[in-house]
N, C-alpha and C positions, 0 to 999 in steps of 0.2 A: 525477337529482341524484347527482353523483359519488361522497359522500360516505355515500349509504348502499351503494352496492356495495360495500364495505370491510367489509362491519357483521359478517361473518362467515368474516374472510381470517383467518389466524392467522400470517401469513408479515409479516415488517416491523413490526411494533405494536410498543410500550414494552413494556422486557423486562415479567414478573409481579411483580417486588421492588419497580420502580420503582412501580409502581401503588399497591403495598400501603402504599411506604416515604415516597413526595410526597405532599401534599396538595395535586393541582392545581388552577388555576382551570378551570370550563370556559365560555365566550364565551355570552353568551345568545342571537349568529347564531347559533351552534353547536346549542343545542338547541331554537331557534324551527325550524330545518330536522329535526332529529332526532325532534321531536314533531310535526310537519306531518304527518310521513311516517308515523310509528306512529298517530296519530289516524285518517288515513286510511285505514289498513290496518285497524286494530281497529274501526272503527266501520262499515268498511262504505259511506263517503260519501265522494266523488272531491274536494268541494270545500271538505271542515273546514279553517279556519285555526285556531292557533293564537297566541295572546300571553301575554306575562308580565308578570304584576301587580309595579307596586313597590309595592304598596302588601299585598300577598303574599293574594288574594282568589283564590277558587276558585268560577269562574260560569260557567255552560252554558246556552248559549242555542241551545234547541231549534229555532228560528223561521230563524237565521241561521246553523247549524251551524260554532259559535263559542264556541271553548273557551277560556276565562283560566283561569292555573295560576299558584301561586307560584314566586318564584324559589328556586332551589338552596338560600340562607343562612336559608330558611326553614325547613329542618330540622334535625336534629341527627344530630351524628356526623363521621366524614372524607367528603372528597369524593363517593368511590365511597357510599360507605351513603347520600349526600344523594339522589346521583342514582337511587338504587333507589327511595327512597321517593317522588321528583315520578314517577318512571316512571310505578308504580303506580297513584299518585293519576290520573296523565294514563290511566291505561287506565280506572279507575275513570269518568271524565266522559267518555273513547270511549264504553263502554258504557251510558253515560245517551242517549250522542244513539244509539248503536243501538236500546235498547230500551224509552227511556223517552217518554212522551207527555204527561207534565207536573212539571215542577222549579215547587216553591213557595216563596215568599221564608219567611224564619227567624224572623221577627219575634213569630209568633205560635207556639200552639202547637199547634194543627192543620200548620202547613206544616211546623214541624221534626218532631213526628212523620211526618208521611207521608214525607217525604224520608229518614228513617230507615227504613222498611221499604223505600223506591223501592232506597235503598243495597243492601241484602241481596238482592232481587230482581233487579235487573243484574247484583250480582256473579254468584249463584246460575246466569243467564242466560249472563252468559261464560264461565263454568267449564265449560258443556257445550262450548264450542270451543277455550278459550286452557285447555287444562287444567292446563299448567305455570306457569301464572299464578298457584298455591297455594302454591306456596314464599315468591315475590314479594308473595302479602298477607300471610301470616303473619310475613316480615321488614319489612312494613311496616306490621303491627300491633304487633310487638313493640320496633321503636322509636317510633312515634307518639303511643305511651302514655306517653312521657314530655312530652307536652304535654296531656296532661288532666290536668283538674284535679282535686284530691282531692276528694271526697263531701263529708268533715268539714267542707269551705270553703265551701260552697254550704248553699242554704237553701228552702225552699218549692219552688215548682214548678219552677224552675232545677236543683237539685237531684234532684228527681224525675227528668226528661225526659235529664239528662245519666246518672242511673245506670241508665234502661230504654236508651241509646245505647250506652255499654261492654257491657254486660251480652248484648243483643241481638247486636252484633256484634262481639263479642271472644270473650264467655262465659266475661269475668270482668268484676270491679268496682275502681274504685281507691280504694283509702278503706273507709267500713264505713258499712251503713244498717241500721235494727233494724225492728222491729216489725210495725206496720201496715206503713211504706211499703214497706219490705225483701217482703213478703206481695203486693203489689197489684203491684212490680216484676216478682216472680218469674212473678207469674200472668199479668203483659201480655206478658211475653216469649216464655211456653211457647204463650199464645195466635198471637204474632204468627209464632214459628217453625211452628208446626202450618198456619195458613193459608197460608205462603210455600211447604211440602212440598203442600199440594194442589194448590197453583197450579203447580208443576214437573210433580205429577202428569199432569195437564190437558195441558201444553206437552209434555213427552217423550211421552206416549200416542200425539198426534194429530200430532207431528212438527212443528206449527208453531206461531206466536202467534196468541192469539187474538184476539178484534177490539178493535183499541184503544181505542176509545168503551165499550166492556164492560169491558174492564179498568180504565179509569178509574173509573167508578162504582163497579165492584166495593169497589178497593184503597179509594178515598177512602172508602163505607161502611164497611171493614173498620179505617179508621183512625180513624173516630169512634167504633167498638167499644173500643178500646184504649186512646183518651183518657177514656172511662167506667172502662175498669178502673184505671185510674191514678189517678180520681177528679179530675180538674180538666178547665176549661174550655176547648173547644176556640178562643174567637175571645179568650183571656188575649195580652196580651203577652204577649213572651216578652225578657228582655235579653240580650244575647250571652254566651256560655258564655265567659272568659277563657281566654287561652292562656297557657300558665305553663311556664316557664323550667325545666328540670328540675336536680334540685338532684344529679340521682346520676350515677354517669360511664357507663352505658348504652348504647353507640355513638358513644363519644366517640374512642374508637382502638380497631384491631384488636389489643389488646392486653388486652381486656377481653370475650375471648369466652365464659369460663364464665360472666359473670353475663347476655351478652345469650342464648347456650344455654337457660339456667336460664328465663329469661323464654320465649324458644319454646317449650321444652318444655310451660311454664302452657296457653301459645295451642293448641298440638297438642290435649294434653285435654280443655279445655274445647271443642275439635269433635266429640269425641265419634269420637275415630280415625280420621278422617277420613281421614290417612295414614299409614304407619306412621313413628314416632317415630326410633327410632333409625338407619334407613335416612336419612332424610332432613336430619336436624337437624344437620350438619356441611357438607353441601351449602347449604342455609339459609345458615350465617352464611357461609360464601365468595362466593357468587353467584354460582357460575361461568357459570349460563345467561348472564349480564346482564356479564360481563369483558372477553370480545372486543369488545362494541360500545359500553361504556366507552374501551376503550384506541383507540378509533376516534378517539371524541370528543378527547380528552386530545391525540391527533396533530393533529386537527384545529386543534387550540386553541391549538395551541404554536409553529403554523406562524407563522414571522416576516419572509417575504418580501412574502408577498401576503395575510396573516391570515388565509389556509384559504378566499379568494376566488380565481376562475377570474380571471386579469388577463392574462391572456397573448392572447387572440384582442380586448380591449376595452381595450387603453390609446390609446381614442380615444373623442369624443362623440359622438352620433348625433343628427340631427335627427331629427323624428318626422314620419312622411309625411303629408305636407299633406291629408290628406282633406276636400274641399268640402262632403261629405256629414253632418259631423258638426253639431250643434247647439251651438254657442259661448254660445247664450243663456241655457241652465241655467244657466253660469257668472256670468253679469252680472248684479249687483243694482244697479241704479240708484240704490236709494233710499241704500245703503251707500258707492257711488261719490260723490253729491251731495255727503252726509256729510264725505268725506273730503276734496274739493274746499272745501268752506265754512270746514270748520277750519284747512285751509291758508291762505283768504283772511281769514279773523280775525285767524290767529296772523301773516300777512304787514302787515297795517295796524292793528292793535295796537286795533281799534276791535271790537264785534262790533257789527253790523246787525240792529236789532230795529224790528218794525213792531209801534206800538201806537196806540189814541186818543187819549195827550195825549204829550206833548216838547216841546223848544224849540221857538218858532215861529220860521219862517224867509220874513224877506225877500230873495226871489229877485233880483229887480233893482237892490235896495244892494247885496248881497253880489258878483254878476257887478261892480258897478262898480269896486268895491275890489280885483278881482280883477289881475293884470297880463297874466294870458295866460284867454281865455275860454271853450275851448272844453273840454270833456271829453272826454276817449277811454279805451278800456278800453285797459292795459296787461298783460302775461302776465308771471307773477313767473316767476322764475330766479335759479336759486342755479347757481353756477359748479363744480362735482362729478361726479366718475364713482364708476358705483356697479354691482357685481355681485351680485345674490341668485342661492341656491341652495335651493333647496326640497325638504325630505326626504319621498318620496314612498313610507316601507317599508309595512308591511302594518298596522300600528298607526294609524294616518288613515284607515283603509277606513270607516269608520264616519260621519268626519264629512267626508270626500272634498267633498263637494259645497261645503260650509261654507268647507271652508279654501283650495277656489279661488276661490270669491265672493271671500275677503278677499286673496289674491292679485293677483288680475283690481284690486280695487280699489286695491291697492297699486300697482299699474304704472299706472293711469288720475293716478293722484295724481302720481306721480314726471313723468308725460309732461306734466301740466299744468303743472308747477313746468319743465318745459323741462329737464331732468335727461336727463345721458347713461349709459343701462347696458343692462344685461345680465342674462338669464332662466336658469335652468339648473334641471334638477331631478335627481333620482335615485330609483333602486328597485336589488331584487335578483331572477332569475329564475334558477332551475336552480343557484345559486350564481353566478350570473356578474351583476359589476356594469353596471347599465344606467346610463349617464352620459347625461340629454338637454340641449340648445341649445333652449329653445322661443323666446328672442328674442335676437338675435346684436346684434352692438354697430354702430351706425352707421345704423340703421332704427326709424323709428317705432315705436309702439305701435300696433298694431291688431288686427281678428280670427282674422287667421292664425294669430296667436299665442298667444289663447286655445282657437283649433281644435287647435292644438298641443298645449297643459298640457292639454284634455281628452282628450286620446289615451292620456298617461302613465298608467298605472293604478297605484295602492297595491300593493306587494309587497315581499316579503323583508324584511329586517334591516337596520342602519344602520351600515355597514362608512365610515365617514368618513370614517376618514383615507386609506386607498382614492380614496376620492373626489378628496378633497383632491390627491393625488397625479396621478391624469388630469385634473385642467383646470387644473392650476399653469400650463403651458405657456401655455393659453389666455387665463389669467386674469391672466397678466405679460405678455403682446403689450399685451390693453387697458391694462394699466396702473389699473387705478380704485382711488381715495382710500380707498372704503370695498368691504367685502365683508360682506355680512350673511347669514346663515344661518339659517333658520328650520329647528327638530327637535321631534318630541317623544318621540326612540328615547333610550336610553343608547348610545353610542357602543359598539361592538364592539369597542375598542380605545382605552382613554382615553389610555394614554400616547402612542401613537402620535398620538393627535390632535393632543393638547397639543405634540408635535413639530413638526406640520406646521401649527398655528396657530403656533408660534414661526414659524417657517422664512417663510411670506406676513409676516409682521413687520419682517420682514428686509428686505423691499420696501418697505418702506415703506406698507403696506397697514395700515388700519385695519382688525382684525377684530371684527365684532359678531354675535352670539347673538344667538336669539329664542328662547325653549325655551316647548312647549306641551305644558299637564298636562290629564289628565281631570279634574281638580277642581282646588281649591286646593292642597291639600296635594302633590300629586302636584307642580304646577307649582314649587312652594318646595323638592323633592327635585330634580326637574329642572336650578332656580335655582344650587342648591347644584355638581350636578358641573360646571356650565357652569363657572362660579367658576373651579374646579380647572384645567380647560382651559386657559385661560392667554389668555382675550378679555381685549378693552379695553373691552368694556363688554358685560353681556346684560342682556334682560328678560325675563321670564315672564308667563305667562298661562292662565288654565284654556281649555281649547274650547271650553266654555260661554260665554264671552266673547269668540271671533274676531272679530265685530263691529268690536270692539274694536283691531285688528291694526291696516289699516292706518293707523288716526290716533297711535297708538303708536311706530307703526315708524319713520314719517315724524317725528315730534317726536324721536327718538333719534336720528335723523338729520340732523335739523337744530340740534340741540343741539350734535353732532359736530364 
């Protein structure tokens, strides 16, 4: 991947001023490649994806070596201090799928404690190899803390669990607790650090980890020990800790380093000199380890020829080689094709066909007589339209791949039975370079080749669309078709560019239509929203949880057209 050989050239980059003086954007192709590449390297595992939450969620999934991170605007501070802090985090959940053997949901208060020591015990774990990774947490503890929330605000066990969380892994507190709980704090903390130094003990003695079925039991009895000193119940709800808006200007420009200095300094301390202070603490607030492969990204990001995609060996489309060998039948649901077929033949005779035991009674031989012509035949509805889809095949659908070419498959069985002339096309990204595919060309049935086709394409890369856009204009103005519909469920890599080149197919007199697909609701109404911006004539949304649902959707948007 071209784009991490650069990661530590110092020849060509944005000068250092511009770095410190812009507040760039950086492209989220840009850092779904840039985090692929460090997850894999930190973690140790060839085949970690990674994606980014709009909805700004931080989940690792040990099973499928699959890390979600939030996006950049989810921290605070300029550009460069955002991109330190996801770094971080993303090394943070590298290091889970290297070293951890079970993430428990937060709901409760068993699983946010243990996930609170798991936290200290993989850092503690990567420290023995990424040792200059201690800069990097302690600048991303010392602005992080501006989204915890004060002690004061919180209350009962919520309260508790979030000041043994600072406490434990800052080794400070935000806010002020008294008494008992300040007591039973103190005491689960020093408990939970003394257990994590035996357990380093153990691993550096013997050189390795030790057996992870052991370690489980272990940690998890040693986590029910520390829910007793805390005094509350391990299977309590637990409600989410709020994230809060910081009121003070802490990373808000590099023009406020003595106060975020001042805050290092607290973090160094409270490690108990871990490093030496004043060697290090200037180096901290610059980043210089993490600048070079900043001002990578920044180039990467800026690039406005080709928007930092390889397009020069691929401004062409590739068919996908016919393999006889593959199984097309994963892909076909019948019972979803049927579906999509019947509500065609409803919405075409305005009647729906219901079989019950009572209705009008019907005389067959008056009714033929009054008839003027007697016989029946089936007729095949057709609507007079040409129609292109393109279907976004990035690495964000891996999940539900199988789902959303069932509803695919059933969208072209519907269009071929409505007698509709069009065209297949998908996309993905490898190595940085756009794969443009042809799985059904204009002029040819619908059949299994075609689905042996779209199962060939596999989920990958990022959603570079106007890219896209750009290699099959050519193609897609030969056919000539009424409409062009797009099914996504990425953010575009380049909105204004998009919004360009949906003007520009406008121009032809092409109808362009949007499908955008969310992980849930919410997502798909964030989706909704930037389609809007784009500059379609019409989209619709839909969570994946309801592809089912697609192609009687798509077709209804299309015949409404």
């Amino acid at each position: 991947m071209s784009i991490f050989w650069n990661i530590n050239n110092k020849e060509g980059g944005t000068k250092e001023k511009d770095i410190d003086a812009v507040d760039y954007r950086i492209r989220n192709d840009v850092l779904i490649d840039i985090s692929t590449f460090l997850a894999r390297r930190w973690s140790n595992h060839d085949n970690v994806t990674v994606t980014i939450s709009r909805e700004n969620k931080t989940i690792t999934n040990l099973d499928k070596n699959k890390i979600m991170v939030p996006q950049l605007d989810y921290f605070h501070g300029n550009t460069f201090q955002k991109y330190r802090q996801w770094r971080t985090l993303l090394w943070y959940e590298s290091m889970r799928l290297r070293y951890s053997f079970k993430i428990y949901d937060t709901d409760i208060v068993f699983g946010n404690v243990f996930n609170i020591i798991e936290t200290k015990r993989v850092e503690v774990l990567g420290l023995e190899e990424w040792r200059g990774m201690i800069k990097e947490i302690i600048f991303y503890e010392a602005l992080s803390g501006n989204n915890k929330p004060l002690l004061n605000t919180l209350h009962g066990k919520s309260k508790i669990i979030e000041a043994f969380s600072q406490f434990f892994l800052t080794g400070f507190i935000k806010g002020e607790i008294y008494g008992g709980e300040k007591e039973r704090i103190l005491k689960a903390t020093e408990y939970a650090k003394n257990l994590i130094k035996e357990y380093i003990n153990k691993y550096v003695k013997r050189g390795k980890l030790l057996d992870p079925v052991s370690d489980q039991k272990w940690l998890e009895s040693e986590t029910r020990q520390i829910i007793k000193i805390l005094q509350l119940d391990s299977l309590m709800s637990l409600p989410p800790i709020p994230f809060v808006m910081p009121k003070n200007k802490i990373g808000l420009s590099t023009g406020h380093e003595e106060e975020l200095s001042s805050q290092i300094e607290k973090i160094v301390k409270a490690k108990d000199k871990e490093i030496e202070l004043e060697k290090v603490r200037k180096e901290i607030v610059q980043g210089k380890d993490v600048k070079e492969e900043y001002k990578t990204l920044v180039k990467e990001s800026k690039k406005n020829d080709n928007k930092g995609y390889d397009t020069t060996e691929n401004l062409s489309i590739t068919v996908p080689y016919d393999n006889t060998d593959i199984d097309e039948g994963i892909i076909y649901d019948y019972n979803l094709i049927n579906k999509t077929k019947t509500a065609l033949k409803e919405w075409r005779s305005g009647w729906k066909e219901k079989y019950d035991y009572q209705g009008e009674e019907l005389e067959l031989e008056n009714h033929i007589e009054k008839q003027s012509k007697i016989f029946i035949s089936d007729k095949k509805i057709s609507i007079n339209v040409r129609i292109s889809i393109l279907l976004d095949l990035s690495s964000s659908i891996e999940d539900n791949e199988i789902e959303y070419k069932k509803a695919a498959v059933a969208l072209c069985e519907g269009l071929e039975y409505l007698d509709i002339k069009f065209t297949l096309y998908a996309f993905n990204t490898e190595s940085r370079a756009i794969k443009c595919w042809i799985i059904k060309p204009q002029n040819v049935g619908w059949g299994s080749t075609y689905a042996k086709r779209l199962m060939q394409v596999k989920p990958l890369g990022g959603t570079p669309l106007a890219e896209v856009y750009k290699i099959l204009q050519p193609t897609i103005n030969s056919f000539k078709p009424d409409i062009f519909v797009t099914l996504t469920d990425g953010e575009p890599s380049d909105m204004n560019a998009v919004r360009s080149a949906v003007s520009s197919y406008k121009r032809y007199g092409i109808r362009m239509i949007a499908i955008g697909l969310g992980s849930d609701t919410n997502d798909a109404i964030g989706i909704g929203l930037n389609l809007k911006y784009l500059n379609y004539e019409k989209t619709l949304t839909l969570s994946k949880k309801r592809l089912q649902d697609l192609p009687k959707k798509v077709l209804g948007l299309l015949i409404l057209s």
